[in-house]
C-alpha positions in Angstrom: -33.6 -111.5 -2.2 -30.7 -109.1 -2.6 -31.1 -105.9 -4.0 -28.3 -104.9 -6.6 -27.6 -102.4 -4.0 -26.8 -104.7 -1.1 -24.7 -106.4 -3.5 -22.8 -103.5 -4.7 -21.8 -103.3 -0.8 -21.0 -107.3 -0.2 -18.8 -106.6 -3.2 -17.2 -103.6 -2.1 -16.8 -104.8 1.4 -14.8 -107.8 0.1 -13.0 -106.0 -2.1 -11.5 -103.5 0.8 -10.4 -106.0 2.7 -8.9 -108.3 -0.5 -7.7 -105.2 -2.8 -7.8 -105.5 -6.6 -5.2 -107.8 -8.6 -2.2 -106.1 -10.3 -3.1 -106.0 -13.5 -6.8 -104.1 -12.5 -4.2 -102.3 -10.1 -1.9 -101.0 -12.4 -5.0 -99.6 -14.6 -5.8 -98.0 -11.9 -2.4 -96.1 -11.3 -2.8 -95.1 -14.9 -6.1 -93.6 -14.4 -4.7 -91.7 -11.1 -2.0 -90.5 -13.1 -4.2 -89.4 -16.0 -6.8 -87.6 -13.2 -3.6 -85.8 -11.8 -2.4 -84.5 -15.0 -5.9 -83.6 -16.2 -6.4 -81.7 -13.1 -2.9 -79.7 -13.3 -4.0 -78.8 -16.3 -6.6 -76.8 -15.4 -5.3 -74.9 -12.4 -5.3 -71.5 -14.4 -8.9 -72.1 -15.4 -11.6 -70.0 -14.4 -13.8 -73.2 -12.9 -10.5 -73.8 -10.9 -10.5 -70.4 -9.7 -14.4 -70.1 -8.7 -14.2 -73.8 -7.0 -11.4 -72.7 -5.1 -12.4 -69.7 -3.8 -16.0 -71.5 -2.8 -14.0 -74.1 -0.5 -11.9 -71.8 0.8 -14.4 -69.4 1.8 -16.4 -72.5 3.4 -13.2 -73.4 5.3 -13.5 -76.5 7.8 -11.5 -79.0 8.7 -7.6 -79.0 6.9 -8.0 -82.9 6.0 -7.5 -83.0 1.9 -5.4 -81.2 -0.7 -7.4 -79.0 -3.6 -4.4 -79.3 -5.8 -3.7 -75.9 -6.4 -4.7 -74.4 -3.3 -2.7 -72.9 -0.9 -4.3 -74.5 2.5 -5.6 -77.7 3.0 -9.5 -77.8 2.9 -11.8 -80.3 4.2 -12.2 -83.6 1.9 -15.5 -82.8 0.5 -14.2 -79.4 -0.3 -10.9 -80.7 -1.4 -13.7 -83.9 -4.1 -15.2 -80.4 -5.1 -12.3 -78.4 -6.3 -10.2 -81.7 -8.0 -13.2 -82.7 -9.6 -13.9 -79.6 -11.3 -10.3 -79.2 -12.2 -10.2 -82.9 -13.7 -13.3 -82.1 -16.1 -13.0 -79.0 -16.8 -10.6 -79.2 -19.8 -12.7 -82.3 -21.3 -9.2 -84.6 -20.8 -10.9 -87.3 -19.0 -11.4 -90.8 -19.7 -14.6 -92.1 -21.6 -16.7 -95.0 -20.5 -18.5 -96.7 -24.2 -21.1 -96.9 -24.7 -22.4 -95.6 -21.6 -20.4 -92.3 -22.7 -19.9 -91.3 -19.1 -16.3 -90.2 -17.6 -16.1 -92.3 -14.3 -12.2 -91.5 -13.1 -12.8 -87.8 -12.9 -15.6 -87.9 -10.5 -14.6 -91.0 -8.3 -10.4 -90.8 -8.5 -11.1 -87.0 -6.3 -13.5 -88.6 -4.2 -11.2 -91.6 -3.5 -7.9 -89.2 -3.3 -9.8 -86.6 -0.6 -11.3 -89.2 1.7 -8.2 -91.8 2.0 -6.0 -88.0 2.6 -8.3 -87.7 5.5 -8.5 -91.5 6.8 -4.9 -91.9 6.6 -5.2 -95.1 4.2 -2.3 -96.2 1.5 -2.0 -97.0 -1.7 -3.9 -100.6 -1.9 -6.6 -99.0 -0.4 -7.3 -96.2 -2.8 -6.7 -98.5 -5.4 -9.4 -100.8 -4.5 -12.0 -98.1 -3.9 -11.3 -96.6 -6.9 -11.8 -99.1 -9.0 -14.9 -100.5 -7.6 -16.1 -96.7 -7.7 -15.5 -96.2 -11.5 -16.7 -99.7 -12.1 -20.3 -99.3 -10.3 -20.5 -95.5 -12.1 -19.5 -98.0 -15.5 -22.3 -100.3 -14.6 -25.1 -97.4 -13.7 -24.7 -96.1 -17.1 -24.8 -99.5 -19.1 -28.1 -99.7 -17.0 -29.3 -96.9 -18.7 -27.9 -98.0 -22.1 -30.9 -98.7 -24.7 -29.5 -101.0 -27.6 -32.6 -100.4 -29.9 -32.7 -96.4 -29.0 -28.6 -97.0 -29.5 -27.6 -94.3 -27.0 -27.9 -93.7 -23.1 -31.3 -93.0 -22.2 -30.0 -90.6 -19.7 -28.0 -88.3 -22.6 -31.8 -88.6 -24.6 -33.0 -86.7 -21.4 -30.8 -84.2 -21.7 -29.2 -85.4 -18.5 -24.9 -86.1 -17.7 -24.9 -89.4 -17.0 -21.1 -88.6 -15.6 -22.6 -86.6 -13.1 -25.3 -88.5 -12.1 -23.8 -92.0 -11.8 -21.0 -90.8 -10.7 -22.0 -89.3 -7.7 -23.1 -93.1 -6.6 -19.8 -94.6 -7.3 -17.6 -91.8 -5.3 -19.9 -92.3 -2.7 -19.2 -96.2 -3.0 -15.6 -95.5 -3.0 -15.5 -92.5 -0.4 -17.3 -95.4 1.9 -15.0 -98.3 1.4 -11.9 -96.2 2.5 -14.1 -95.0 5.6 -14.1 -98.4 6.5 -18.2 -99.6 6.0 -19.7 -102.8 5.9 -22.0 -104.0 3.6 -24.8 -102.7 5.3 -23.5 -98.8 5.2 -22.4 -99.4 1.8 -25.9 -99.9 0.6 -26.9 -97.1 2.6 -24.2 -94.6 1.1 -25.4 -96.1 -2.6 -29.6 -94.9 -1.2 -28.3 -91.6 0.1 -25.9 -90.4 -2.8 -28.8 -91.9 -5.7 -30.3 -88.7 -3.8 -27.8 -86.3 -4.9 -26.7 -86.8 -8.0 -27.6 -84.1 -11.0 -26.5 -82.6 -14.0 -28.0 -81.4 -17.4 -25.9 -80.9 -20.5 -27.2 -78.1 -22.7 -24.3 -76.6 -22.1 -22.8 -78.8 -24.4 -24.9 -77.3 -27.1 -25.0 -73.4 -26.7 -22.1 -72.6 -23.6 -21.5 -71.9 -20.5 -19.2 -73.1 -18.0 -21.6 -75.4 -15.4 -20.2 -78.4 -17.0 -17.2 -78.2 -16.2 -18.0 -78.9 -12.0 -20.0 -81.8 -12.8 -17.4 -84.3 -11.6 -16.6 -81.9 -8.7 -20.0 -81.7 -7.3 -20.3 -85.7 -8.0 -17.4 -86.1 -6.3 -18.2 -83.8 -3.5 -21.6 -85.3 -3.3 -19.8 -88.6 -2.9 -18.0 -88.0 0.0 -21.1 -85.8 1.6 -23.1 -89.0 1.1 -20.6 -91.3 2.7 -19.9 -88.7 5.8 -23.7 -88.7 6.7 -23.6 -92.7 6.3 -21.0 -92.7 8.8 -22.9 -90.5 11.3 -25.9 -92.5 11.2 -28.1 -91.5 7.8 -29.6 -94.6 6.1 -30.5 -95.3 2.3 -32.9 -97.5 0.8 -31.6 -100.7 0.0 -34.3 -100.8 -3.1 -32.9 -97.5 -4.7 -31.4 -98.5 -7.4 -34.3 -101.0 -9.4 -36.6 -100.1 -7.3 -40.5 -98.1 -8.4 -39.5 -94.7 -7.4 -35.7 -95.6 -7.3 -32.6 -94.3 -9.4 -32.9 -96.1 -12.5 -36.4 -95.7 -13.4 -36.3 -92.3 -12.0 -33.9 -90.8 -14.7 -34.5 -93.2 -17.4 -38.2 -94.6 -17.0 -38.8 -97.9 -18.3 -36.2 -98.5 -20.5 -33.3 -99.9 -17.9 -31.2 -103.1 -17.1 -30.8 -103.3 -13.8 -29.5 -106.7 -14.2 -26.3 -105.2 -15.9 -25.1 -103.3 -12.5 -24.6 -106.5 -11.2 -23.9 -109.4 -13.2 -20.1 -110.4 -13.1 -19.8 -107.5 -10.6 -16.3 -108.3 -9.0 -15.0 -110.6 -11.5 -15.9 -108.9 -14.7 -14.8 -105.4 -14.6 -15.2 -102.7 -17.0 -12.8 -100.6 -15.8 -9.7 -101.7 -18.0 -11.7 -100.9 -21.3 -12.2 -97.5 -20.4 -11.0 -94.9 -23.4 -8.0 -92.6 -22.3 -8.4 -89.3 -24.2 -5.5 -88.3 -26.5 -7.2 -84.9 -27.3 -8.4 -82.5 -24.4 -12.2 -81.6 -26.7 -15.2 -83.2 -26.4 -14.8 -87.1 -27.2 -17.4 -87.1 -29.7 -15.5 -84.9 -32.2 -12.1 -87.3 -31.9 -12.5 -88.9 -35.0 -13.1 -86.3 -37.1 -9.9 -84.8 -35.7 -8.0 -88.2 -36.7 -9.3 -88.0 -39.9 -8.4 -84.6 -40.5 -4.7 -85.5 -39.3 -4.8 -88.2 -41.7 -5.6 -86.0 -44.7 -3.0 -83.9 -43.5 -0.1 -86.5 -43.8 -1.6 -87.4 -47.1 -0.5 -83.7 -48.1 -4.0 -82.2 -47.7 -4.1 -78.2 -46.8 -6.2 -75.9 -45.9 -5.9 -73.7 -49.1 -6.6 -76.9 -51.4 -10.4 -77.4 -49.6 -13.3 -75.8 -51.5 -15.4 -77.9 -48.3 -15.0 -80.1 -45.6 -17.9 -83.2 -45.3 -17.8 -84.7 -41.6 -19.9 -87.7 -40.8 -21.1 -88.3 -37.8 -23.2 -90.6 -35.9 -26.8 -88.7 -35.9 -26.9 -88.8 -32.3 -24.1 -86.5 -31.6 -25.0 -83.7 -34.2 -26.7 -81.9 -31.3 -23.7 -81.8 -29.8 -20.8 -81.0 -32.3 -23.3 -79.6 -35.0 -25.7 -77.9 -33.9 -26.5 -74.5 -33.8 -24.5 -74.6 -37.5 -23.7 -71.2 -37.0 -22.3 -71.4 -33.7 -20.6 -74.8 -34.0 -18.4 -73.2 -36.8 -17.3 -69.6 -35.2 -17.2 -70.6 -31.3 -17.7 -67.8 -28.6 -15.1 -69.1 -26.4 -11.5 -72.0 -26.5 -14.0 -74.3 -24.4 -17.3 -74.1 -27.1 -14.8 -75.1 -29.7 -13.9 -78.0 -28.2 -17.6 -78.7 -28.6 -17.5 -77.9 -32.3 -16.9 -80.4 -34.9 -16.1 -77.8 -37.6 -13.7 -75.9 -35.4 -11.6 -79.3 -34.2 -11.6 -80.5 -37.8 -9.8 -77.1 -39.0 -7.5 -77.5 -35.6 -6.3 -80.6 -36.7 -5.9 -80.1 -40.4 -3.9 -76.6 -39.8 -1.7 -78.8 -37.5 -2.6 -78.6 -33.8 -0.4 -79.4 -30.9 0.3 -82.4 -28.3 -0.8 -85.7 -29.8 -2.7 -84.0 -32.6 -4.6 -81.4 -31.1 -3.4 -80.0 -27.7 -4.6 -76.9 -24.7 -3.0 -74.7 -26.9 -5.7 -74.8 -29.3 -8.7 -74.3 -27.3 -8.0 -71.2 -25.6 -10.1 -68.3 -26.4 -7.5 -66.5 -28.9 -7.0 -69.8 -30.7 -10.9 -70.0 -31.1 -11.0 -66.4 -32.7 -8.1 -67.4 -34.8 -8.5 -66.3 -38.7 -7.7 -69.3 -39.9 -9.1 -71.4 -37.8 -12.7 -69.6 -37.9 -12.5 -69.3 -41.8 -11.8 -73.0 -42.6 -14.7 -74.0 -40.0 -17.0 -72.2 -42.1 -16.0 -74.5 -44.9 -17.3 -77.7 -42.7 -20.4 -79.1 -43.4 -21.3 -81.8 -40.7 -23.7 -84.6 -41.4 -25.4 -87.7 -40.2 -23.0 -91.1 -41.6 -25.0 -94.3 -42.1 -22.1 -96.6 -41.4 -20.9 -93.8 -38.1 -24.4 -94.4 -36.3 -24.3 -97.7 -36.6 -21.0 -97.9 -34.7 -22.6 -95.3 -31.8 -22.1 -95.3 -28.9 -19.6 -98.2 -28.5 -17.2 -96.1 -31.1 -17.1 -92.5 -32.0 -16.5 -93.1 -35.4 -16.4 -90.4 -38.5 -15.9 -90.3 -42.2 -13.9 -86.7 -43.1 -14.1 -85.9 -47.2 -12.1 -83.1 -48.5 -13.8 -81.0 -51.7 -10.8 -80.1 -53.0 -10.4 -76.6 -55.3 -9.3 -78.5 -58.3 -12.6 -80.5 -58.4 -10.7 -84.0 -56.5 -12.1 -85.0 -53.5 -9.9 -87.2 -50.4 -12.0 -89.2 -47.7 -10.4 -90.8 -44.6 -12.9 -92.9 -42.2 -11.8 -93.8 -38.6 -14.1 -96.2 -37.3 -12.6 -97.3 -34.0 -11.3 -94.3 -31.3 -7.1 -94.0 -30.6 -7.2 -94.1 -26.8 -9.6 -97.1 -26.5 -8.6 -101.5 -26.5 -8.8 -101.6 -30.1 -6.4 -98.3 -30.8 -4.4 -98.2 -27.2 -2.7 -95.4 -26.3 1.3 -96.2 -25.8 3.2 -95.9 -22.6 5.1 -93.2 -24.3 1.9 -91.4 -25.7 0.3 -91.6 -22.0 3.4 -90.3 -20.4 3.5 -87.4 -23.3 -0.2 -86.4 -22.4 1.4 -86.3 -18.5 4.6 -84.3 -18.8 2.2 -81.5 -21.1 -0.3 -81.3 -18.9 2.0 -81.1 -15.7 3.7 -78.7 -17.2 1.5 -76.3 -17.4 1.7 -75.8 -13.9 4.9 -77.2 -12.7 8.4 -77.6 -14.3 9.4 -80.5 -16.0 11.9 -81.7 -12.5 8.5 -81.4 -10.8 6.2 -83.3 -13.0 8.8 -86.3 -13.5 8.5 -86.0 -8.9 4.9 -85.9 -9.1 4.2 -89.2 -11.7 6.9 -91.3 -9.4 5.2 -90.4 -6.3 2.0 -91.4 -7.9 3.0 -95.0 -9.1 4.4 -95.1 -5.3 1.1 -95.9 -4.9 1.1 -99.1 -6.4 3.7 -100.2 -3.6 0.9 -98.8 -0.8 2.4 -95.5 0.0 0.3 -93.2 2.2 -2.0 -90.9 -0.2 -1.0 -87.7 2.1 2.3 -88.1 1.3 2.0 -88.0 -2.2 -1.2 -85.1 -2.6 1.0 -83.2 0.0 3.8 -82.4 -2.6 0.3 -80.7 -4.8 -0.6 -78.4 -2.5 0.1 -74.8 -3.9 1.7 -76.0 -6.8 -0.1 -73.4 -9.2 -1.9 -71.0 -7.9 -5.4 -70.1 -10.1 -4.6 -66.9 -12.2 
């Protein structure tokens, strides 16, 4: 009988050799182009800085671009430092409801290894997608519809980094050229590697922010040993002491890794992110943009009541006091309260942009003393949307005893609320510049849908090497 393993790696065997149709390829390109923008982004960071400095000081082989580095590192160094940068400014795209973000771990894992193999577009694209789709699949395993959440984010565990350390391995492998057989060995070898908790979410710290890099990193590490010889259980995934039951115990669906796999794809319904915060706090931010084009300001509000599904209070909420006066720009984009008063004092970018989350905008005045007027708490009608929707309801108390509410129940960014071309290539050009000019980013996006028409991936991650140098 075949494991869902082995067929992961018939599928993505096929799939090499076939490549993906256009319409799954041009997602694809889109999701490439919203990794690279993303990841320019953050090359000022800190986490870009320390992720840097750790693969250049391991040195190796010059086979990938770290976009932002000045010298080429080896391609698990290079999964390493572009995963960390396409995380770390919580930009990323949004698997529901497994809430995981597949591109930014398996896109630098995918980018890295065809860099060092030489491969072209069609390639890259194929591995990609099968990638994010089997990190798509790992997560829905571990979705509970009664619990209503992912059993892995009950655990306290990122199901981003765990999964998706399988599925850049699965992509880092195709573009090596594997068979089946080493496919499912790559799968048994990087179930093995994957990690990641996520209090940080809750009370700080930057760890979170590498999560993607060290998937993607463990990706490719996985796949390398593969190639020299190292072998994976083709059980691992369903199996007694395999991944699933592993991380989540009893409550998984193995059978959803595999059903439809290759003709059904989850991939296209992924959510782009029009907002560079935590996804679970978009809502509330598109409500408080909405009271704010009905003529709602901050000096009106005597209080601010957000609802929220109960299961992300722990993350947006909670501690209360730390939620509303953040110790840094990246807790507030953690913080319910602080987004809210972002987006109702009028943010920047689509509604709120980078601008806003740095660590002056976070002790802002302002910002900090309309927070403390946000109350957040559990919605009824919110949970039940959870997780396949991030929904909120946003009432404003206002001075003169009125009160406004706006609900959002379906996330901009996802099928039902789309993102435009022009919105997508707006989130682009502000993100690229931040480290390039605007001559250079409209270079960098036309060299990137190049792909679509096979162009080799050297060519195009060449022209990122030392773009911005970390601060």
């Amino acid at each position: 009988m075949t494991t869902p393993a082995q067929r992961i790696g018939e599928v993505g065997a096929r799939l090499a050799v076939e490549g993906v149709d256009d319409h799954l390829a041009d997602d694809l390109v889109r999701r490439i182009v919203d990794v690279v923008g993303n990841s320019l982004a953050a090359t000022r960071e800190e986490p870009a800085r320390i992720a840097g400095a750790v693969a250049t000081e391991w040195a190796g082989a010059p086979d990938a671009t770290g976009i932002g580095l000045a010298q080429r590192v080896p391609a698990p160094s290079a999964a390493l430092v572009n995963g960390t940068l396409a995380h770390s400014l919580d930009f990323d795209d949004t698997h529901l409801p497994s809430v995981l973000h597949p591109s930014a771990a398996v896109v630098p894992a995918a980018l890295a290894t065809a860099e060092r193999t030489g491969a072209g577009g069609r390639a890259l694209l194929a591995a990609a997608a099968m990638g994010i789709e089997v990190t798509c699949r790992l997560g829905m395993a571990g979705y509970d519809e009664e619990l209503g959440n992912s059993v892995f984010f009950e655990h306290g565990q990122h199901a981003t980094a765990i999964c998706g350390a399988v599925g850049a391995a699965v992509a880092s492998g195709m573009l090596q050229g594997f068979d089946a057989d080493r496919l499912t060995s790559v799968i048994g070898i990087a179930a093995s590697m994957g990690s990641g908790v996520i209090e940080a979410n809750r009370t700080g710290g930057t760890i979170k922010r590498v999560h993607c890099g060290w998937a993607a990193h463990a990706g490719v590490a996985a796949a390398d040993l593969t190639r020299h010889g190292l072998t994976g259980p083709p059980t691992v995934i369903e199996g007694r002491f395999g991944f699933l039951r592993a991380f989540c115990g009893e409550r998984v669906h193995p059978e959803r890794v595999t059903d439809g796999l290759g003709e059904e794809w989850e991939t296209p319904g992924v959510f782009f992110k029009p907002y560079p915060c935590n996804h679970f706090t978009h809502a509330g931010v598109d409500a408080a943009l909405r009271l704010r084009e009905r003529g709602v300001t901050a000096d009106q509000v005597r209080e601010l009541v957000l609802g929220a599904p109960a299961p992300v209070l722990r993350t947006i909420a909670e501690p209360a006091d730390e939620k509303r006066r953040p110790r840094s720009g990246y807790h507030a984009a953690f913080s319910g309260p602080y987004t809210v008063a972002a987006a109702l004092l009028g943010g920047g970018g689509l509604g709120v942009f980078h601008e806003d989350f740095t660590d002056a905008a976070a002790a802002d005045p302002r910002r900090l003393d309309l927070a403390q007027r946000v109350r957040v708490v559990a919605d009824d009608e919110a949970t039940a949307g959870f997780p396949r929707q991030f929904p909120a309801v946003l009432t404003a108390e206002l001075a003169d005893g009125t009160s406004v509410t706006e609900r959002v129940r379906e996330n901009r960014g996802g099928p039902q609320r789309p993102l435009s071309s022009d919105e997508l290539a707006a989130k682009f050009t502000g993100n690229a510049e931040r480290a390039v000019g605007p001559d250079r980013a409209a270079e960098v996006v036309t060299s990137l849908w190049d792909l679509r028409d096979d162009r080799p991936v050297a060519a195009v991650m060449s022209g990122l090497q030392g773009v911005a140098q970390p601060a």
